[in-house]
C-alpha positions as CSV (number, residue, x, y, z in Angstrom):
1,X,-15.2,-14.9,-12.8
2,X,-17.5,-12.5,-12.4
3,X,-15.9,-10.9,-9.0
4,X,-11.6,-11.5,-10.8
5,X,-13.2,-9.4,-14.1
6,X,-14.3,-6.4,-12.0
7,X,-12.1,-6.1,-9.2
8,X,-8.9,-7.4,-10.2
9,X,-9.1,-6.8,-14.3
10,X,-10.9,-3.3,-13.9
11,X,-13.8,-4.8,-15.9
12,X,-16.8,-2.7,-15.0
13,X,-20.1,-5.1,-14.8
14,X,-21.9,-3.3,-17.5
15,X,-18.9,-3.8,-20.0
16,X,-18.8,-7.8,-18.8
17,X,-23.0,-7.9,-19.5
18,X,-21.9,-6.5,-23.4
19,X,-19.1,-9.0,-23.7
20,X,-21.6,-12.1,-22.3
21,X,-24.4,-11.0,-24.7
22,X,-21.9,-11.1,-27.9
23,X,-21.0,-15.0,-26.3
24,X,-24.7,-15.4,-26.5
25,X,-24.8,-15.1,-22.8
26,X,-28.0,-13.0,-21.3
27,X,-27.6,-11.9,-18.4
28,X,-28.7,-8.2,-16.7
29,X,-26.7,-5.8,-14.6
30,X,-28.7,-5.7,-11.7
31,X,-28.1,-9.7,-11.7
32,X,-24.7,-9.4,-11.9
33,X,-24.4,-6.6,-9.0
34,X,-26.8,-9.0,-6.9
35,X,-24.0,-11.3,-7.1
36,X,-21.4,-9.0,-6.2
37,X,-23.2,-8.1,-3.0
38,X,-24.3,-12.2,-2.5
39,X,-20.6,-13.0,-2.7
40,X,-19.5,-10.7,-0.5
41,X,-21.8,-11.5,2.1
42,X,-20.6,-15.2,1.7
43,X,-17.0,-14.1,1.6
44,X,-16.9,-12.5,5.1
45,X,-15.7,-15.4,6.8
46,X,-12.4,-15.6,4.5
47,X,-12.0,-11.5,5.5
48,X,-12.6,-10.9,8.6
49,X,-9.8,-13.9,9.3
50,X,-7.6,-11.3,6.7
51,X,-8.3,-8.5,8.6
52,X,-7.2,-10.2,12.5
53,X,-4.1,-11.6,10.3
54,X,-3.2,-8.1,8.9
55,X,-3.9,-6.0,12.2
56,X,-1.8,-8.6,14.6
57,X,1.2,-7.4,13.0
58,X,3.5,-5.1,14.9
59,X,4.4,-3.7,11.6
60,X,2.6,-2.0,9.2
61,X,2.8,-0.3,5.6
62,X,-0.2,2.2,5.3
63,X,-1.4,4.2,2.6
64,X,-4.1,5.6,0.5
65,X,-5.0,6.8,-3.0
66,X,-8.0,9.2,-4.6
67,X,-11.1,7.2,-6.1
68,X,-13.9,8.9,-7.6
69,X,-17.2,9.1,-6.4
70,X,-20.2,9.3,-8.1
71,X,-22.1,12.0,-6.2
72,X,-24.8,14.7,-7.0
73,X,-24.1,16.7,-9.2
74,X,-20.8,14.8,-10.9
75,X,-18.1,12.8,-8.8
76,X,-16.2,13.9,-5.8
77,X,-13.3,12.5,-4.7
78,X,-12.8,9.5,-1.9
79,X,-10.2,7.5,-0.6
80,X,-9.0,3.9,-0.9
81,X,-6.9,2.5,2.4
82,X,-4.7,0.1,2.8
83,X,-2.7,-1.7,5.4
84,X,-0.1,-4.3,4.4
85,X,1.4,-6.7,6.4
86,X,4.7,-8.2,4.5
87,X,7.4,-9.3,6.6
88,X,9.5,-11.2,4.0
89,X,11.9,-8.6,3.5
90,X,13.5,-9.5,7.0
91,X,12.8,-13.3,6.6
92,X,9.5,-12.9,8.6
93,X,7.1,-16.4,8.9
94,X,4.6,-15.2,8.2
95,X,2.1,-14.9,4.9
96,X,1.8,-11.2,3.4
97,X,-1.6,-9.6,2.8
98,X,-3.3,-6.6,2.3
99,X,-7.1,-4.7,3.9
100,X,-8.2,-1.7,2.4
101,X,-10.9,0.3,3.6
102,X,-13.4,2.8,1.5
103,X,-14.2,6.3,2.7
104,X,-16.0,9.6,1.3
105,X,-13.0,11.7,2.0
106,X,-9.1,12.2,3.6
107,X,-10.3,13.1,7.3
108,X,-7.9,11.5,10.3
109,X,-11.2,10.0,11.8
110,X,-10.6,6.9,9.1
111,X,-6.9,6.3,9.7
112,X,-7.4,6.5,13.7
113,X,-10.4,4.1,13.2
114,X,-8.9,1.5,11.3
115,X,-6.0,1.7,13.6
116,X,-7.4,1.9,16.7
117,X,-5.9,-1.0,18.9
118,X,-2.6,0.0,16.8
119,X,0.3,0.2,19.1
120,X,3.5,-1.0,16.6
121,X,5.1,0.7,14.2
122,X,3.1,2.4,11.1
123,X,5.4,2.9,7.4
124,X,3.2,5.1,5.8
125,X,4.1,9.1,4.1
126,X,3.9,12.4,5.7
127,X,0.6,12.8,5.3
128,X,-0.7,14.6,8.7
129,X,-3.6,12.6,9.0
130,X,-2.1,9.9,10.8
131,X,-0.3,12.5,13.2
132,X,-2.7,11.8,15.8
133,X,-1.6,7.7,15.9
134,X,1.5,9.3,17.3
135,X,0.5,11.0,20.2
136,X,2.0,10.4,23.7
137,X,-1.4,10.5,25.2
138,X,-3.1,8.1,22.6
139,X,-5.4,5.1,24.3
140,X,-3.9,2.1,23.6
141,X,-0.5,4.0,23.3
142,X,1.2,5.5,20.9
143,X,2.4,4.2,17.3
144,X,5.6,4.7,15.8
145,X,6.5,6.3,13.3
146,X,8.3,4.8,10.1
147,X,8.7,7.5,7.0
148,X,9.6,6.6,3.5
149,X,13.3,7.1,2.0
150,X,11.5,6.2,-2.0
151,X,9.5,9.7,-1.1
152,X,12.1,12.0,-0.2
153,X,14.8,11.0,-2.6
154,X,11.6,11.5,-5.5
155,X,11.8,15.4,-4.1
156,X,15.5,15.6,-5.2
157,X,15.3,13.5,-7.9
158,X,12.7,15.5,-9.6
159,X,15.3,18.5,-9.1
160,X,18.0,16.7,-10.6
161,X,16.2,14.7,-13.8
162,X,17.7,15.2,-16.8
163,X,15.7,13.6,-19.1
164,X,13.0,14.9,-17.8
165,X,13.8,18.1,-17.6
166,X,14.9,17.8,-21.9
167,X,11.6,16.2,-22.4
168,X,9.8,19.6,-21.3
169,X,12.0,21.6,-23.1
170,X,14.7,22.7,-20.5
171,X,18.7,22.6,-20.9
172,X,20.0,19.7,-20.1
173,X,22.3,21.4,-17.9
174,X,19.5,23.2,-16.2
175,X,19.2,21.1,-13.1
176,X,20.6,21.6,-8.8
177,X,23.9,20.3,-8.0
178,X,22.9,19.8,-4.4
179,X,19.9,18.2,-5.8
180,X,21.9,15.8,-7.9
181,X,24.4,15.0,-5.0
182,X,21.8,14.4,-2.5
183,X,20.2,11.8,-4.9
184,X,23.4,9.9,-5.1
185,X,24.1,9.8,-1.1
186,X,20.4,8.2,-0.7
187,X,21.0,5.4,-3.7
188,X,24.0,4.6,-1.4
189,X,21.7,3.8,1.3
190,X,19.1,1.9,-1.1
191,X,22.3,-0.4,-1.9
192,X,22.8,-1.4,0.9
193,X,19.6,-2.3,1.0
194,X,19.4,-4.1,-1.7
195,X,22.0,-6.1,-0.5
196,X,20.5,-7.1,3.1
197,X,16.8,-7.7,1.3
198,X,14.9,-11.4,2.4
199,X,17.9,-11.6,5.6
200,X,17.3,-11.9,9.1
201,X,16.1,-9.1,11.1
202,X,19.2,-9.5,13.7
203,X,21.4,-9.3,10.8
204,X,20.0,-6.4,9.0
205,X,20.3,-4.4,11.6
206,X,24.0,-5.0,12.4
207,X,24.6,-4.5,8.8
208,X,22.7,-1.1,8.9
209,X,24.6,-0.1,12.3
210,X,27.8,-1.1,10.0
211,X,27.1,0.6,6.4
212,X,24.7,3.1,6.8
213,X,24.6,4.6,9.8
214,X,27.9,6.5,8.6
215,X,26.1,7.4,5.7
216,X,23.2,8.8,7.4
217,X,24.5,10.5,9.4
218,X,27.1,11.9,6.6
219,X,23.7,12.7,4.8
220,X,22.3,14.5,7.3
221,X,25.2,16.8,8.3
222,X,25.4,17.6,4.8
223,X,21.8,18.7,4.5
224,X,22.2,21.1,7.4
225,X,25.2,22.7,5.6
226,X,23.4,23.1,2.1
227,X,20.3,24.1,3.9
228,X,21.7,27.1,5.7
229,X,23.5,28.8,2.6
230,X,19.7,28.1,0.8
231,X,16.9,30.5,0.7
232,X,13.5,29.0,2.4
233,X,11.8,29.2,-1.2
234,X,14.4,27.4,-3.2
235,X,12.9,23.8,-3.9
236,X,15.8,22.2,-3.1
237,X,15.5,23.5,0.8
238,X,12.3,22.6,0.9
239,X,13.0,18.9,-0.3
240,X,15.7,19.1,2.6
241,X,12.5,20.4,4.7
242,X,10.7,17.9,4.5
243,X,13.1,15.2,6.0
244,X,13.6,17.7,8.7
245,X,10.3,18.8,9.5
246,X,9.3,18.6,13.2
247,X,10.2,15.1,14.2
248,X,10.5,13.4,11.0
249,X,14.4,12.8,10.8
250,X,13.5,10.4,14.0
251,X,10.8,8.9,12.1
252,X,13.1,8.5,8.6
253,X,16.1,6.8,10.8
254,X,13.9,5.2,13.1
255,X,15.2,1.6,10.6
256,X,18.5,2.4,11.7
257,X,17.0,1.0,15.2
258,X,14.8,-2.1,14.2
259,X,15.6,-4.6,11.5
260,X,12.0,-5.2,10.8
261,X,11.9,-1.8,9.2
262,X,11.9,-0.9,5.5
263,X,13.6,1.5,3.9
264,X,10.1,2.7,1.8
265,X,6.7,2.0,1.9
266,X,6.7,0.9,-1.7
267,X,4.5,-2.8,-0.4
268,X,1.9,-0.7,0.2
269,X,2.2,1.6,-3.2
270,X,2.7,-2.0,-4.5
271,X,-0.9,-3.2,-3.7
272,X,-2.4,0.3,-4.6
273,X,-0.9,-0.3,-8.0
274,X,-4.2,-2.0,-9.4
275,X,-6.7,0.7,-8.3
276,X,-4.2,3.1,-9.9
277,X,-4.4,1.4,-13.2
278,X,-8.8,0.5,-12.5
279,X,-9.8,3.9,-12.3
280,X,-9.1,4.4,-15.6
281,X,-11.3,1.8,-16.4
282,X,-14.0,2.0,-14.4
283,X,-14.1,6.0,-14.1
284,X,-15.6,6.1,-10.7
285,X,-17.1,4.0,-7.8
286,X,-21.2,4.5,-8.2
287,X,-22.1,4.8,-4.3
288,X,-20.6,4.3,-0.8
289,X,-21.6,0.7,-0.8
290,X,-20.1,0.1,-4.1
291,X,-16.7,1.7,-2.1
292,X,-16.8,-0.9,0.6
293,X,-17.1,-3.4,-1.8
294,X,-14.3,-2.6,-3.6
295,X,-12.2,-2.4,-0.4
296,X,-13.8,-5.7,0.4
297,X,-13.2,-8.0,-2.4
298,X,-9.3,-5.9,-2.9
299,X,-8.1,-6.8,0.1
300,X,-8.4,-10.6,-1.2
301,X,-7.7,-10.6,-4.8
302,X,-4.3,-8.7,-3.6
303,X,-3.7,-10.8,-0.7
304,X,-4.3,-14.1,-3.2
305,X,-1.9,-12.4,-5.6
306,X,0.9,-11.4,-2.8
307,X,0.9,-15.6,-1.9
308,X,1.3,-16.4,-5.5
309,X,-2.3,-17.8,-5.8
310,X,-4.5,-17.5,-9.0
311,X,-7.0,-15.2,-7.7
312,X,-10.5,-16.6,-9.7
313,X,-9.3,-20.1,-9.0
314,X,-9.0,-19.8,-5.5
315,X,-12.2,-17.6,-5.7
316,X,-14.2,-20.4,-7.2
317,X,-13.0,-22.9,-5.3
318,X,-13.6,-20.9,-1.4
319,X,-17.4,-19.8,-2.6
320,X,-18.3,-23.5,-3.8
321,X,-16.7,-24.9,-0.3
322,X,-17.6,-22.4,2.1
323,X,-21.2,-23.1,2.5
324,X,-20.3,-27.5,3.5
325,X,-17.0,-25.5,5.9
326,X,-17.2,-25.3,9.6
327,X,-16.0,-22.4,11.2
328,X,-13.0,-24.6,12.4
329,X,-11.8,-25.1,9.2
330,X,-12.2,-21.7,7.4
331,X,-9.0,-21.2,7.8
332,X,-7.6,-23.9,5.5
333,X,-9.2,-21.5,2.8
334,X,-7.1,-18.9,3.3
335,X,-4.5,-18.1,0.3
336,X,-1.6,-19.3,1.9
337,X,-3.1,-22.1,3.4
338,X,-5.5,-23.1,0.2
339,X,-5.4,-25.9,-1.4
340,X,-7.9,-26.4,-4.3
341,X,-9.6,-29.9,-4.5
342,X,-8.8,-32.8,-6.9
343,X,-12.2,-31.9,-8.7
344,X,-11.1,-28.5,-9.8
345,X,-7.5,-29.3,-10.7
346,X,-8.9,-31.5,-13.1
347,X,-11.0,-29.3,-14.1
């Protein structure tokens, strides 16, 4: 309870020692933190079986968000990680889950180390830091690169927002034509989609050959045209830019070319989602080790919750069995291969 209430219900420890001293409950801080750190030790089994499962893949959603860090002085900020392996929108076998990673700051180093045997294809943002992933010369060979449509259509969609642009005091009227246009030619694509989401890998791809590849490339030859009548500094052109910078057009088609592919990297904004909504809670993470633990005990609360299991439950159940488990049969506590005993179902 003690783990679901901080990591997965953005319950700080100190505000679960005031709720447990109104139940008539006293316990201190420090104990609860020594069982953070005890159950993570006992829990590194279960995640290090996560971790193999999640870095196997030769498909990969990656990306990170800002966490604060309680440094000298006031907080500076650090980085949360994650890599997640879902392959249920083309009918993949097997089991969805989630690793994040902690770190002090944005540097490539962290990206190049967690992905270091890496060879598959990485859905992730623009961000430059995983540039070097890329590389024709990279030991074990390069990655590839999968960008996200969700991102650049938010570029043009921020152009073209009515409301939002009458909710900050702006005509209605005072939006970009090009912007709007170019909003509706990607929803095209995202209902297609739609439409081929949970199928076959073999058959998405024929379908995409079939529906969207004239739209694509429709899209793109339009872009070019707008683009040139467009001065550099006019935020339209450079929400065109950045589907055209360097290589990226390769790397935003490159799903026309592999069924396995997504159109966004929204599984990975999808497990981010609770840090998002925690830091407000919990303000900031206290030191580097209180970081990794986070990372740590995330990447199975969100994996539980991707396999549609009850996070404490399976929790309780995997710290109370682990110590009587042989290393044989760890994996039967896995989330998707769990099964909680007779004992605690009655319970």
């Amino acid at each position: 309870m003690i783990l679901f209430e901080k990591f997965g219900q953005h319950q700080p420890l100190n505000r679960q020692v005031e709720r447990y001293a109104k139940e008539g409950v006293e316990v201190s801080l420090s104990t609860l933190a020594d069982q953070v750190g005890a159950c993570t030790v006992a829990l590194e089994p279960i995640h290090a079986l996560i971790r193999a499962h999640v870095l196997a893949v030769e498909r990969l959603h990656g990306d990170d968000t800002t966490v604060p860090l309680l440094a000298r002085g006031g907080t500076k900020t650090a980085r949360l990680w994650t890599y997640v392996r879902d392959d249920r929108p083309f009918a993949g076998g097997a089991p969805p889950a989630a690793l994040f990673y902690f770190s002090r700051d944005r540097e490539m180093a962290h990206p190049n180390r967690h992905l270091a045997g890496q060879r598959g294809i990485l859905q992730a943002d623009a961000y430059g830091g995983y540039n070097d992933l890329y590389r024709g010369d990279r030991d074990p060979g390069p990655a590839g690169s999968a960008l996200c449509w969700s991102h650049a259509r938010r570029k043009f969609f921020e152009l073209a927002d009515i409301k939002g642009n009458v909710r900050k005091g702006k005509s209605a009227y005072d939006i970009s034509p090009v912007a709007l246009e170019a909003v509706a030619r990607i929803d095209a694509i995202f209902d297609i989609e739609r439409q081929i989401n949970g199928l076959d890998a073999t058959f998405r791809l024929e379908a995409r050959h079939r529906l969207s590849c004239p739209l694509v490339e429709a899209l793109h030859a339009w872009l070019c045209a707008e683009q040139g009548t467009m001065s550099k500094h006019n935020p339209v052109a450079k929400a065109i830019n950045y589907m055209f910078k360097k290589d990226r057009w390769e790397a935003f088609t490159r799903f026309l070319e592999d069924g396995r592919v997504c159109l966004t990297n929204n599984a990975a904004e999808r497990a981010l989602r609770g840090v998002a909504l925690g830091r407000k809670s919990w303000l900031f993470a206290g030191s580097e080790r209180g970081g990794d633990r986070a990372a740590f005990m995330y990447s199975l609360i969100v994996t539980a919750k991707m396999n549609d299991v009850d996070p404490q439950a399976w929790l309780g159940d995997v710290l109370a069995r682990l110590p009587g488990t042989t290393a044989s049969r760890v994996p039967d506590l896995l989330p998707w291969n769990w099964s909680p005993t007779r004992q605690r179902i009655a319970a």
